[in-house]
GUMI-848399 format. One record per atom (N, C-alpha, C): residue in one letter; z, y, x. Coordinates in steps of 0.05 Angstrom, whole numbers, plus 32768, in hexadecimal, padded with zeros to 4 digits. Each point is the difference from the previous one (the first is absolute). Last residue first. Example, Ala and Ser with C-alpha at 12.3 -4.5 7.8 and 13.67 -1.06 7.14 Angstrom:
<tordos>
s808E7FD38101;s800180188010;s800E80167FF1;a7FFF7F8D8006;a800080187FEE;a800080188012;
</tordos>
This chain:
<tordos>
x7C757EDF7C53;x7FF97FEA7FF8;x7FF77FE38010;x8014805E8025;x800480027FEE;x7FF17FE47FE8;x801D80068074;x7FF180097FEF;x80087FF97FE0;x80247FE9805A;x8010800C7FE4;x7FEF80117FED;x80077FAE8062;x7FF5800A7FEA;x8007800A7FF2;x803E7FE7803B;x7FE37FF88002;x7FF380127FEC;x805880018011;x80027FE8800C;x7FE27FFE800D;x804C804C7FC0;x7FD97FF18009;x80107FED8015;x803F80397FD5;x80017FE17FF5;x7FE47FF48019;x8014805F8002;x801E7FEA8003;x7FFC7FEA7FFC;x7FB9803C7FE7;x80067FFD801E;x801E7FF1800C;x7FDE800E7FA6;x7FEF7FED8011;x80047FF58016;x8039803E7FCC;x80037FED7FF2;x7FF27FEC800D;x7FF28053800E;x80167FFF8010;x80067FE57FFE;x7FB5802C7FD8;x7FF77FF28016;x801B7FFF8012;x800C80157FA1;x7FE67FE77FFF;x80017FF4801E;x802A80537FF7;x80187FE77FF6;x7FF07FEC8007;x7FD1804B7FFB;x801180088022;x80147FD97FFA;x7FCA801A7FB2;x7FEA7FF68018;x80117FFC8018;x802E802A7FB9;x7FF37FE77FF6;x7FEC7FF1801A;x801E80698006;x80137FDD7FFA;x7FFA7FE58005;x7FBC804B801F;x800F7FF77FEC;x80137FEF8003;x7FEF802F8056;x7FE77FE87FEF;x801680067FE8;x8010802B8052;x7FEE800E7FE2;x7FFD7FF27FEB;x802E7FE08057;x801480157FEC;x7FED800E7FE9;x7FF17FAB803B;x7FF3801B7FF5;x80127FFF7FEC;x80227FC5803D;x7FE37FF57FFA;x7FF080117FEF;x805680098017;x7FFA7FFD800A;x7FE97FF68003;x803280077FBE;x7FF9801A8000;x7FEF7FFF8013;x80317FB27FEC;x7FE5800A7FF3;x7FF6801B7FFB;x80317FCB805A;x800680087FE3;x7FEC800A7FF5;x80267FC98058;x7FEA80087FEF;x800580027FE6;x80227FF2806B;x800E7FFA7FE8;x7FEB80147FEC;x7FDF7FC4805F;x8008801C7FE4;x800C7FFC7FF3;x7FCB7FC9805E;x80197FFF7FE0;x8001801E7FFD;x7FC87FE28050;x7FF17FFE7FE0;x80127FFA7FF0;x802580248058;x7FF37FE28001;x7FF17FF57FE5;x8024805F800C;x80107FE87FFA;x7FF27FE77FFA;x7FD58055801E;x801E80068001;x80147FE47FFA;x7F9780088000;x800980118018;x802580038003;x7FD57FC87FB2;x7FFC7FF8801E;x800E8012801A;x8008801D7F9F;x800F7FED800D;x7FF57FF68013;x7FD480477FEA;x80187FFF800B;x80117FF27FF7;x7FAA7FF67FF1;x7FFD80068010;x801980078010;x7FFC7FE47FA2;x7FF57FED8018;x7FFF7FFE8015;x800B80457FBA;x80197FF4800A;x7FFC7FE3800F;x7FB880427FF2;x801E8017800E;x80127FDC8002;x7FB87FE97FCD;x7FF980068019;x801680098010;x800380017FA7;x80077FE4800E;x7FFD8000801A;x7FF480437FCA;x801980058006;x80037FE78012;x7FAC80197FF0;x800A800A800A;x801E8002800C;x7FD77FD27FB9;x7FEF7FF48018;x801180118015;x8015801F7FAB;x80017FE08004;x7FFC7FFC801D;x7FE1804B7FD4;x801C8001800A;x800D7FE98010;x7FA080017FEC;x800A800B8013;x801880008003;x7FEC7FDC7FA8;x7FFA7FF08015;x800280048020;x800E803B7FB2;x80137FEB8001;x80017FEA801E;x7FB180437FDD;x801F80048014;x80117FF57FFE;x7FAE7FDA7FD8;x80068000801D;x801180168011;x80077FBD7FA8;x800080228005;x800480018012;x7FFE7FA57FD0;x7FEE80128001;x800080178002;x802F7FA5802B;x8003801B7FF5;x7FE480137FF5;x7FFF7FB08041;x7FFB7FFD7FEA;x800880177FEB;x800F7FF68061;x7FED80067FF9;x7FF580007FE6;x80577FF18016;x7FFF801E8005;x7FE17FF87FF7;x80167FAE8009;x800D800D7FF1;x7FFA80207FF7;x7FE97FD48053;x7FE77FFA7FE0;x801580097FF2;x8028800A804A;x7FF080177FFA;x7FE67FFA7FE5;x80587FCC8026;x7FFD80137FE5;x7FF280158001;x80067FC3804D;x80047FF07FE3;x7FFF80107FE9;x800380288055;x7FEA7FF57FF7;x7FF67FEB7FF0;x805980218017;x7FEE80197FF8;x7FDD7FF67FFA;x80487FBC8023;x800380107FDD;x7FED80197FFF;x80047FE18052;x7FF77FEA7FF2;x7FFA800C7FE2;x8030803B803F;x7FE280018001;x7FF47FE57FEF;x805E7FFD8007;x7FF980227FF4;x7FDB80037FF9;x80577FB38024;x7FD77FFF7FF9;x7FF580167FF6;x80697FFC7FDC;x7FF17FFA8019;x7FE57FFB8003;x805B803A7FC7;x7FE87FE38008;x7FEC80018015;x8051802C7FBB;x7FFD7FFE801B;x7FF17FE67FFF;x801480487FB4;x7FF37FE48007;x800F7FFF8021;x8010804A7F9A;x7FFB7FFF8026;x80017FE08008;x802280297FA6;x7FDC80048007;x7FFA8000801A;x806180157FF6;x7FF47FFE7FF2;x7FDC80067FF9;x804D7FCD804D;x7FF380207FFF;x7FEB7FFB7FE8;x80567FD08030;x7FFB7FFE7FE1;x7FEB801B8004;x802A7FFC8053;x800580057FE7;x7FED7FF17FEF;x80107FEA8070;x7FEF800B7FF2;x800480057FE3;x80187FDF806C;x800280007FE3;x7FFE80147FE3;x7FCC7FEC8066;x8013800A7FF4;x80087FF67FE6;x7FBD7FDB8032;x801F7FFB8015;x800F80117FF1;x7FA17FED7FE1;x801B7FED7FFE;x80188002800D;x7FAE8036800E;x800B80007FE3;x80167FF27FF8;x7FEB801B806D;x7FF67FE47FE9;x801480117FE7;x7FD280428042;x801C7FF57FF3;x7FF97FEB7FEE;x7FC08049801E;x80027FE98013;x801D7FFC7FFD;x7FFB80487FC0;x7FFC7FF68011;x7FF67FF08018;x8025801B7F96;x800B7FFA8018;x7FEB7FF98016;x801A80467FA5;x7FED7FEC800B;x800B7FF6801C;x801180477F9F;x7FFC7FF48018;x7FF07FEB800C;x801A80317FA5;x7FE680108016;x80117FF88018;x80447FE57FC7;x7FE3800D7FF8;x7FF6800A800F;x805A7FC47FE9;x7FF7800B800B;x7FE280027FF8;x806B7FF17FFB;x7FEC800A7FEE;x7FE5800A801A;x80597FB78014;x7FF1801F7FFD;x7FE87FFD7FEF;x803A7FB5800F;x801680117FF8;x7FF0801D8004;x7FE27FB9802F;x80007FF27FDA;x801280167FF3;x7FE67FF58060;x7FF3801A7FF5;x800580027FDC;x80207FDC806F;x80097FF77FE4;x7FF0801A7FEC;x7FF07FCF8070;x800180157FED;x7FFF7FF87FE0;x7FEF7FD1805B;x801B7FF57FF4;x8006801A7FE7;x7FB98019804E;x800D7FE57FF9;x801980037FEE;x7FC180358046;x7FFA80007FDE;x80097FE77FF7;x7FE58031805E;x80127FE97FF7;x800B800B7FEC;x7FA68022803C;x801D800D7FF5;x80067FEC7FF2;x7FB57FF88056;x800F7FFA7FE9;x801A800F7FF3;x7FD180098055;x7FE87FFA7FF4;x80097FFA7FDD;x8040802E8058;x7FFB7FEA7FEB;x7FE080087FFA;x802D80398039;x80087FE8800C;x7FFD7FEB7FF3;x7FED80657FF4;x800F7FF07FEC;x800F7FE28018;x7FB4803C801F;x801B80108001;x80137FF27FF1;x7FB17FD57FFA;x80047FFA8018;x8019801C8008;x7FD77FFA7FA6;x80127FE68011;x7FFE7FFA8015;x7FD780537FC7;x801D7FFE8005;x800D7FE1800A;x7FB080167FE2;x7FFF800D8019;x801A80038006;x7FDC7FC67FAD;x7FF87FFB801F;x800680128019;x80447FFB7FAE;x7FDC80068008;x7FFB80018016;x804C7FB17FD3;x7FFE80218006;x7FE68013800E;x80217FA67FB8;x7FF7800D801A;x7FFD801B8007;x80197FD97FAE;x80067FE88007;x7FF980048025;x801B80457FAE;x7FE47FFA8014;x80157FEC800F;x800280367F9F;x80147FED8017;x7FEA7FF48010;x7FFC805E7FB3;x7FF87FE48012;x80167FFA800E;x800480397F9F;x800A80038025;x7FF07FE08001;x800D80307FA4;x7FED8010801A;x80067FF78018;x804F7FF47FC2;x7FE480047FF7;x7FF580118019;x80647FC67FD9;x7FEA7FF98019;x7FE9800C7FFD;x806680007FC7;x7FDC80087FFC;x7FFC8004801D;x804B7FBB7FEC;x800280147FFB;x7FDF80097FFB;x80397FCC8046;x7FFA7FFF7FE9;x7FFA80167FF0;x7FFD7FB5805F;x7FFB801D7FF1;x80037FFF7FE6;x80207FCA8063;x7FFE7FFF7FDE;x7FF6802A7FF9;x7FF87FB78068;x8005801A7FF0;x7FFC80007FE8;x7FED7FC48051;x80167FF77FEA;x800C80217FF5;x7FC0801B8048;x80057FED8002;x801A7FF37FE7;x7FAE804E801D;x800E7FF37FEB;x80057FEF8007;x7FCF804D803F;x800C7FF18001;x80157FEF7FE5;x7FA38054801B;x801E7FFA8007;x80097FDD7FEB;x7FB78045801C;x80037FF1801C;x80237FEB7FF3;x7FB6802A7FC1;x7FFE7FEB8014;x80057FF4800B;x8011804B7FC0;x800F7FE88001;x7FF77FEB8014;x7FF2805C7FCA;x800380038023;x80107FE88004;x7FED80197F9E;x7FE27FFA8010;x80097FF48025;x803280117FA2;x800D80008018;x7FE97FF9800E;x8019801C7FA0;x7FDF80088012;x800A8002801F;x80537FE57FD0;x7FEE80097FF1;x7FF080058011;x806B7FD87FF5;x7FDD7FFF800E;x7FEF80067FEC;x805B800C7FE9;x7FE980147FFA;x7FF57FF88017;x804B7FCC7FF1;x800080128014;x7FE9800E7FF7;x802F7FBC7FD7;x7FF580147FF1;x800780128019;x801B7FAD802D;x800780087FE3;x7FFA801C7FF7;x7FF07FC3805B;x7FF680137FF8;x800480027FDA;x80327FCF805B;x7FFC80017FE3;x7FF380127FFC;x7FFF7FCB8060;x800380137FEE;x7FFC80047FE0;x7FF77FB78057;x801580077FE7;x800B80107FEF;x7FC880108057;x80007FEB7FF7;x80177FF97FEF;x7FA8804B8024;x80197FFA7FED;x80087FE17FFF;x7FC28048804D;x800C7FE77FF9;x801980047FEE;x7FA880428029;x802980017FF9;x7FF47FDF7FF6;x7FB9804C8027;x800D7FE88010;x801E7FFA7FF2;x7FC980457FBF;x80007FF7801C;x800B7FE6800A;x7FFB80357FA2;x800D7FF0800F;x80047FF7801D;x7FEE80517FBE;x7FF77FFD8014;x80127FE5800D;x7FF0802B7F9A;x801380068015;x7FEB7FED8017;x7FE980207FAA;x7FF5800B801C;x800F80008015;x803880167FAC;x7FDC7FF37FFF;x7FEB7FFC801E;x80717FFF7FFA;x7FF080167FFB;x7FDF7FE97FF6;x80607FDB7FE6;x7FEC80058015;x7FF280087FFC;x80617FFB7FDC;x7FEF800A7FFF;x7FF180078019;x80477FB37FD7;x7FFC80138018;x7FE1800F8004;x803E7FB67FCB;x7FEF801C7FF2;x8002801B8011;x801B7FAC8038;x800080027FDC;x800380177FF3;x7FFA7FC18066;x7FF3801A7FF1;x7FFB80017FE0;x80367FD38059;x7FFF7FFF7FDF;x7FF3801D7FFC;x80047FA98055;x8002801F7FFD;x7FFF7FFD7FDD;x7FF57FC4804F;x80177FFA7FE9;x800B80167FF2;x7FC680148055;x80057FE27FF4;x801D80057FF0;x7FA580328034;x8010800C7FEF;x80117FE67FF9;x7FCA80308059;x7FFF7FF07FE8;x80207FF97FEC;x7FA5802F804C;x801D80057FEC;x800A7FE97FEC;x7FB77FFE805D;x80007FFF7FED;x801B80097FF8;x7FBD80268044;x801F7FF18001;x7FFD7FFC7FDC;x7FAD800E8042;x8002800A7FEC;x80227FEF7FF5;x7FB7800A8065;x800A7FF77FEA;x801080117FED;x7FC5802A8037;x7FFE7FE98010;x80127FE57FE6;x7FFD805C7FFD;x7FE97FF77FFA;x7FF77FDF8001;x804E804A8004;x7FF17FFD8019;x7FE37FF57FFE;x803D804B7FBB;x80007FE08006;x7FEB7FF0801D;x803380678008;x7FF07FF37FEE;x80007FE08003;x803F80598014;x7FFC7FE48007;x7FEA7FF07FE9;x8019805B7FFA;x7FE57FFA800D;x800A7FE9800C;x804680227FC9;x800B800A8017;x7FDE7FF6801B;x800A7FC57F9E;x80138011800F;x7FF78005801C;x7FDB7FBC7FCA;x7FF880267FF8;x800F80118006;x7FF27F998007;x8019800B7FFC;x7FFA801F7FFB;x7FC27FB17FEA;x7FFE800E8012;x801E800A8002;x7FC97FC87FBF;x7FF27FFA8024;x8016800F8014;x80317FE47F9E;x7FE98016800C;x7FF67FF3801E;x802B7FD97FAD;x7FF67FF08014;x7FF280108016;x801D80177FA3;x80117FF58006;x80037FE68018;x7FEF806A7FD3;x7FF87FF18019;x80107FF07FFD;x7FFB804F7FAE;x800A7FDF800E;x7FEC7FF0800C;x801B80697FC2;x7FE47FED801C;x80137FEA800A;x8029801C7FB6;x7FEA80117FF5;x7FEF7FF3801B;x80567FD17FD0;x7FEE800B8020;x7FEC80087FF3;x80667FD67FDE;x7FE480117FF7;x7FFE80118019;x804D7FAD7FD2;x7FF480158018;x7FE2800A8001;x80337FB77FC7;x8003801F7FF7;x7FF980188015;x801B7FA58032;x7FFE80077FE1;x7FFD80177FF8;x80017FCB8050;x7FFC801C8004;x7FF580067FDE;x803A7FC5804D;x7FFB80047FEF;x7FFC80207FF4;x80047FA78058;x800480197FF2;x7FF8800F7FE7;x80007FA78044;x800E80067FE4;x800B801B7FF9;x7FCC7FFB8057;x800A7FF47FFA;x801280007FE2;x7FAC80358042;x801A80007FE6;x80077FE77FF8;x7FCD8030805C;x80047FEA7FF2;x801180077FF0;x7FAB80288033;x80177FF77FFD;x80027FEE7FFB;x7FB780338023;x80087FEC800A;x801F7FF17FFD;x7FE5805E7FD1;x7FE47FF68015;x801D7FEB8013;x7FF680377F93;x800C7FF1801C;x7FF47FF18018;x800D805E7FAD;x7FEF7FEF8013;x80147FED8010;x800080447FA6;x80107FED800F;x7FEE7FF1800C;x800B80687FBF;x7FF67FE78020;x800B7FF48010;x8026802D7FA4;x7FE780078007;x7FEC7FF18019;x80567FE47FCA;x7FF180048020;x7FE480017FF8;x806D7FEF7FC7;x7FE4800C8009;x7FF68006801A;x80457FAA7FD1;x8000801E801E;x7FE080067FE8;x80347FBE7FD3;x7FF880197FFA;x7FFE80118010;x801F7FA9802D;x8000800C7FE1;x800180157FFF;x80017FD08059;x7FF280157FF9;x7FFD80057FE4;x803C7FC6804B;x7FF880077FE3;x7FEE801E7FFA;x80167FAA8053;x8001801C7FFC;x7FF880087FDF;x80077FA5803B;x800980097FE9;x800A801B7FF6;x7FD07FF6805A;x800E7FEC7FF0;x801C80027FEA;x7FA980318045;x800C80087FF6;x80057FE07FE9;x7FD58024805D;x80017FEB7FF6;x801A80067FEF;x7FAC80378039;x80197FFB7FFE;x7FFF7FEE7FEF;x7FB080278028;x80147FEE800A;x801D800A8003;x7FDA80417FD2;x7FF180018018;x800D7FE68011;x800480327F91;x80007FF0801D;x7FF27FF08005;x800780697FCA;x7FEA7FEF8012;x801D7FE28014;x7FFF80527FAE;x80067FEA800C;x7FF57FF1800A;x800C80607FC7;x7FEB7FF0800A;x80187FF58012;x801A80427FCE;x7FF37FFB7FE4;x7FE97FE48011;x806C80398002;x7FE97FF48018;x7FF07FEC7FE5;x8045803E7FEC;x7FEE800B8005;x7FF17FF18006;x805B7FD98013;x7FF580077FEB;x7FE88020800A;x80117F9C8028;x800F801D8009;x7FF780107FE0;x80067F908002;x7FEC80148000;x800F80227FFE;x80227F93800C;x8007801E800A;x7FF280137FFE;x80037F9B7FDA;x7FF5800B800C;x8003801C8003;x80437FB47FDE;x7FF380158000;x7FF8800B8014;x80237FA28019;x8009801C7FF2;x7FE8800D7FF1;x80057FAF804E;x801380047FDF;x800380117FF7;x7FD68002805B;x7FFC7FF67FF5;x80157FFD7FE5;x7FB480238052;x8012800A7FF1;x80047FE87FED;x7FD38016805E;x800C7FEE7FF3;x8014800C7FEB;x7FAD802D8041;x80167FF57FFE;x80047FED7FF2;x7FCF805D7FF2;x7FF77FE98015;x801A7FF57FFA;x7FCA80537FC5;x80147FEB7FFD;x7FFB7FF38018;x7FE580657FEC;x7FF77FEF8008;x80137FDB8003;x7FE780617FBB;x80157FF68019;x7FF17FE98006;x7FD7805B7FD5;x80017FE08008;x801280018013;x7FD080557FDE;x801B7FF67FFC;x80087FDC7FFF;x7FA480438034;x80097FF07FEB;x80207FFC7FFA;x7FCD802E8044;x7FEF800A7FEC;x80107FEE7FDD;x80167FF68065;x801780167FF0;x7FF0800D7FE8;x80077FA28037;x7FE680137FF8;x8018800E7FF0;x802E7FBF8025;x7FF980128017;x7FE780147FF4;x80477FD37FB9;x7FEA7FF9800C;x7FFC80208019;x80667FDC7FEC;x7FE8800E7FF0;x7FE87FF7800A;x80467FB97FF9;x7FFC80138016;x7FED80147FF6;x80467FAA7FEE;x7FE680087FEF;x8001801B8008;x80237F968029;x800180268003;x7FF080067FEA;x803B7FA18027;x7FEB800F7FE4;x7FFD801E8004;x80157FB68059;x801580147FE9;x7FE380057FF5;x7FD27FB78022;x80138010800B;x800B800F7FE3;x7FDD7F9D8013;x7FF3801F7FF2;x801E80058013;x7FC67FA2800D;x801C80097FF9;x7FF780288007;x7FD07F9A7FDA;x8004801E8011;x801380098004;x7FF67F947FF4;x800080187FEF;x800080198012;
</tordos>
């Protein structure tokens, strides 16, 4: 294990900004925020069972930590680094050369308000509760890390990347981000998606009108006589088109599985037709032409 020094939280050396700067070892208590101070940057430190309920922080960056069963209920970040490249303190910039991961274990984030656009970066969660934390349009998810983590609650707009982008893994030290043992039966979720992430490793809700299946591309070309038989050739583009989109990315992202829903196969198409070819595409085997 590392071993940290005394806990300091030190103004930041840029005198353009009000940021303290956290290093050290802090541990059992309330987190000490000076009052006025509206930014937080740590900078390899390792904070254990520190409580952060209902702190505000305007800016909370961490570059190469660690939180140990800490808790950050009811806490609200307007900018949240939670893997920054860099320490941004005092023109020590990040080196380039590698990228420190943060990471978070046995942590409680419960109705802890996350900004939109938060910025996950290089961080690792393992045993974290995410209870009605407002993930929302969390796009900046690549680099980062789910291990045996429960969510519950509303999950909308966010990817889980089973890998991290190509220009980031050789500063990463991985080719892979570790996506395992995650509990999702307890969140509401919409407008997501996972990844290069086997479908099967997470556990997964009761999702109403939602499939998980396999052969993505087989089935698509099992139900294009279907589609072709329709008599309204915009029906038939919508069709063709949507199938196409989702063929193409389940191969590129999840070995030809999808979890597939009948919106997902044209959100234009009439009812009746969007059901017809949801109804094919779960069952086909072969053939689903109309008689």
């Amino acid at each position: 294990m590392d071993t940290f020094e005394r806990f300091t939280l030190e103004p930041s050396q840029e005198a353009w900004r009000s940021a303290r700067v956290a290093r050290g070892e802090l541990c059992d208590q309330p987190f000490p925020l000076p009052a006025g101070v509206s930014d937080v940057i740590f900078d390899r430190a390792r904070l254990v069972n520190v409580d952060f309920t209902g702190t505000r922080l305007p800016h909370f960056i961490a570059h190469g930590s660690e939180f140990d069963g800490c808790d950050f209920s009811r806490a609200a970040f307007e900018n949240l680094l939670m893997g920054s490249t860099r320490t941004g303190i005092g023109g020590q910039e990040w080196d380039g050369a590698t990228w420190p991961q943060t990471v978070f274990r046995d942590c409680v984030f419960r109705r802890t308000r996350f900004p939109a656009f938060t910025f996950f970066g290089n961080v690792r969660f393992e045993r974290c509760i995410f209870d009605r934390p407002g993930l929302r349009r969390q796009t900046a998810t690549a680099e980062a890390e789910f291990v045996d983590c429960v969510f519950a609650g509303p999950v909308r707009s966010i990817n889980f990347w089973g890998r991290p982008a190509d220009g980031d893994r050789v500063v990463l030290g991985r080719d892979h981000n570790d996506f395992t043992g995650n509990d999702f039966t307890a969140a509401e979720l919409d407008d997501f998606s996972f990844r290069h992430i086997d479908l099967r490793a997470p556990r997964l809700p009761g999702l109403p009108g939602y499939a998980l299946l396999d052969r993505i591309a087989d089935r698509v070309n099992s139900v294009l006589p279907l589609v072709g038989s329709w008599p309204e050739d915009k029906h038939r583009q919508v069709a063709r088109s949507a199938l196409e989109f989702l063929g193409d990315t389940a191969h590129e992202w999840n070995d030809d599985q999808a979890l597939v829903s009948p919106a997902m196969l044209g959100r234009k198409l009439p009812p009746a037709l969007r059901e017809e070819l949801f109804d094919a595409f779960r069952r086909t085997s072969g053939d689903t032409s109309r008689g």
